[in-house]
C-alpha positions as a Python dict, from the first residue, in 0.01 Angstrom:
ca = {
    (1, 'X'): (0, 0, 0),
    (2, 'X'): (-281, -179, -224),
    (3, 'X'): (-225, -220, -569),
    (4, 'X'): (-630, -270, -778),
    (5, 'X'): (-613, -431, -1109),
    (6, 'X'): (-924, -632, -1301),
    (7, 'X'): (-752, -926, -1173),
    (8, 'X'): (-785, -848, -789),
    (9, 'X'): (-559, -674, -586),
    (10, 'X'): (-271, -762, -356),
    (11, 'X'): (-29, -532, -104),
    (12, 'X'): (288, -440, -81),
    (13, 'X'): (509, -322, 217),
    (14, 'X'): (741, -56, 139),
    (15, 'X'): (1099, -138, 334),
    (16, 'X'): (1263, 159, 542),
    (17, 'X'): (1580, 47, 424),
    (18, 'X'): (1516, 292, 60),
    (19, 'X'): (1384, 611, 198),
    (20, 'X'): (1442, 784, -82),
    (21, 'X'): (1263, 500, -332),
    (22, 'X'): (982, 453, -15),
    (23, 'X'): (876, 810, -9),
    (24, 'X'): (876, 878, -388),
    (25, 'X'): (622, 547, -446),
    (26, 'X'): (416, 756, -147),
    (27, 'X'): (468, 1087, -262),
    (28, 'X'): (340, 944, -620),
    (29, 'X'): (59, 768, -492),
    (30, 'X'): (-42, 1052, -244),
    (31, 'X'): (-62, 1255, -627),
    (32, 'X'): (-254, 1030, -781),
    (33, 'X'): (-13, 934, -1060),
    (34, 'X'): (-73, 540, -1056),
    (35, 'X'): (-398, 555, -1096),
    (36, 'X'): (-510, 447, -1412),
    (37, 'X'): (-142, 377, -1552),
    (38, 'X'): (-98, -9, -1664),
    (39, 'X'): (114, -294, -1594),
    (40, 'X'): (295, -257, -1963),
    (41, 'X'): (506, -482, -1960),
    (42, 'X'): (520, -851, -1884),
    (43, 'X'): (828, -1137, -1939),
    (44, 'X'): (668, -1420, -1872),
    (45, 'X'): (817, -1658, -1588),
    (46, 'X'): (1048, -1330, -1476),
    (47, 'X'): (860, -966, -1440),
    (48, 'X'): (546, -768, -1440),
    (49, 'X'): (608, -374, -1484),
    (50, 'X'): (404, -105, -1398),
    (51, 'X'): (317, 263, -1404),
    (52, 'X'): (351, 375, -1759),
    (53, 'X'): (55, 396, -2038),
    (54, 'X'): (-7, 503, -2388),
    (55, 'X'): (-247, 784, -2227),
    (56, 'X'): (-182, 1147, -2318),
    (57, 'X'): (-291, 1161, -1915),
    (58, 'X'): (-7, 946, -1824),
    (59, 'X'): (228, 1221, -1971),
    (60, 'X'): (41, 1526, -1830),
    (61, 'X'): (132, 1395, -1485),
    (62, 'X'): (447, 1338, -1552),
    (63, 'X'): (520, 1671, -1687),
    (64, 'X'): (301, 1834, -1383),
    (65, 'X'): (480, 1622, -1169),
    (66, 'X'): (822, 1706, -1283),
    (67, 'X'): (1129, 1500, -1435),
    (68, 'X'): (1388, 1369, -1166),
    (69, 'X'): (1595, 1029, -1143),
    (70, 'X'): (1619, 843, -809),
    (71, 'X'): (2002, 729, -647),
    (72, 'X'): (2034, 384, -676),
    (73, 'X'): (2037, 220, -332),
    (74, 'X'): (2161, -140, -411),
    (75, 'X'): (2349, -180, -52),
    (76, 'X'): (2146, -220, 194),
    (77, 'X'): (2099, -582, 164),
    (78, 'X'): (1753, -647, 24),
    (79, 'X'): (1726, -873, -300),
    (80, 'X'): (1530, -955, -558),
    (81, 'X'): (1279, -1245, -399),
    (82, 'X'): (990, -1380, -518),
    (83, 'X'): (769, -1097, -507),
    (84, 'X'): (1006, -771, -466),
    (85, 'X'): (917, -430, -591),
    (86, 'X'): (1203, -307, -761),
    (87, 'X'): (1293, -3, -980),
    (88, 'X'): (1398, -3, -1351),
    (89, 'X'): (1646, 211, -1451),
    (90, 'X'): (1622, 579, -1671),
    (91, 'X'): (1583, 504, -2035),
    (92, 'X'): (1899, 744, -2095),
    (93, 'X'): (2246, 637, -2176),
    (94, 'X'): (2264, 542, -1769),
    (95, 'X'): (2560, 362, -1649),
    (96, 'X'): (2523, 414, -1291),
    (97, 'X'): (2147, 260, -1302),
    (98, 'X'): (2000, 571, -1221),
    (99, 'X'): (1623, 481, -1145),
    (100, 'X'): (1336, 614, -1373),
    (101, 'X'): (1108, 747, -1069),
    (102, 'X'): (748, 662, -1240),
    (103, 'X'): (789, 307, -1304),
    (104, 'X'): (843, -25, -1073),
    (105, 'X'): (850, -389, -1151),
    (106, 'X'): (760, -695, -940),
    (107, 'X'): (935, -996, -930),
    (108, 'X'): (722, -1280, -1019),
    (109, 'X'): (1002, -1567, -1121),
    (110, 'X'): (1082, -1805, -805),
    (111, 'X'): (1229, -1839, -603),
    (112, 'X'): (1350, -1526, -678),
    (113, 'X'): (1575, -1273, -982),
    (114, 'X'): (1872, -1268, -793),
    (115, 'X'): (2092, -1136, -1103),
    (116, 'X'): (1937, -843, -1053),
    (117, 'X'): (2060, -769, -715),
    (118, 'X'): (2349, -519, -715),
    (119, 'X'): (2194, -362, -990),
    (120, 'X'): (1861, -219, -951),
    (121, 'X'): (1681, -81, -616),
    (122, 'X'): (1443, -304, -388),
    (123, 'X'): (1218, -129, -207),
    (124, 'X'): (942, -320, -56),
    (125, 'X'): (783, -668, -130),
    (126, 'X'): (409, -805, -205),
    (127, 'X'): (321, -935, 126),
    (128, 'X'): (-27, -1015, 41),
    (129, 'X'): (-236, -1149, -309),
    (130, 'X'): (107, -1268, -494),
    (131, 'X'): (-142, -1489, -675),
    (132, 'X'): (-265, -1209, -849),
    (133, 'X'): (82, -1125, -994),
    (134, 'X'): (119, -1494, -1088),
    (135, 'X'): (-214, -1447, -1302),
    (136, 'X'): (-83, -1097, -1448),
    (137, 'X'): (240, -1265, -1566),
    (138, 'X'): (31, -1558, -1754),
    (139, 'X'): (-144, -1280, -1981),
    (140, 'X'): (-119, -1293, -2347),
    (141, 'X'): (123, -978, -2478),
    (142, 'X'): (242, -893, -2790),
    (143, 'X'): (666, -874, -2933),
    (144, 'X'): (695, -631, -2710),
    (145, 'X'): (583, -781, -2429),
    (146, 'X'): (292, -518, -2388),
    (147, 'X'): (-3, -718, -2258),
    (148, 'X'): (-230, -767, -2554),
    (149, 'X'): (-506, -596, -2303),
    (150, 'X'): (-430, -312, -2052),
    (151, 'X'): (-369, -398, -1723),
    (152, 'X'): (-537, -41, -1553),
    (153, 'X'): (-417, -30, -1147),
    (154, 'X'): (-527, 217, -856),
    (155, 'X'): (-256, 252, -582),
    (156, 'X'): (-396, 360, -213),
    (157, 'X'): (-222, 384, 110),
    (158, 'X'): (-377, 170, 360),
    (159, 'X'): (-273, 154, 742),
}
């Protein structure tokens, strides 16, 4: 998978280890739904997080697409590295970490976020262009950590 932003772009491998989180990043991709959401969210030294925006577009997908959570899948070894795609959890009262479906986050902080693992799902890692996340994570964002200018990405399958 290849990930576009102003910055450049980098890939990611998706791991066979989350089938359920591997096929819905496809499935979402395949339907277009990345494309021309933001990275929204960045902690400096720790995160970026993509796949939402303040577009009325971004919500029209979402509601075409349909609302669903995604199993957590926390045992299956994988952890939160330097550069792991990960899923946040549902916004709802959500004590079993069920995962929001529309939204990932990479892990920029080295050598890796490793209080995360156990708690949210892994499924793939950038494998090439991490310096591009490294220069997404060192943009200027306001108190709530929304970068102070939009971070637009395309997401593609590549073979």
């Amino acid at each position: 998978m290849k990930i576009e932003t102003d910055y450049g772009s980098f890939v990611i491998e998706l791991t066979e280890k989350t089938p359920y989180h591997r096929a819905n990043f496809i499935y979402l991709t395949k339907e277009k739904y990345f494309d021309g959401t933001f990275f929204h969210r960045v902690v400096p030294d720790f995160i970026i997080q993509g796949g939402n925006s303040d577009h009325k577009s971004t919500s029209e997908k979402r509601r075409r697409i349909g609302k669903y959570l995604l199993p957590t899948d926390t045992r299956n070894g994988l952890r939160h590295h330097r550069g792991a795609i990960s899923m946040p959890s549902s916004e709802i009262e959500n004590p079993h970490r069920i995962a929001s479906p529309y939204e990932f986050f990479i892990v920029q902080q080295s050598p890796g976020a490793y209080h995360l693992d156990g708690k949210y799902t892994v499924f793939g890692y950038v494998v090439e262009g991490m310096e591009i996340v490294d220069q997404i994570n060192r943009v200027p964002i306001d108190k709530r950590e929304w970068p102070k200018d939009n971070i637009r990405m395309k997401v593609s399958i590549i073979e």
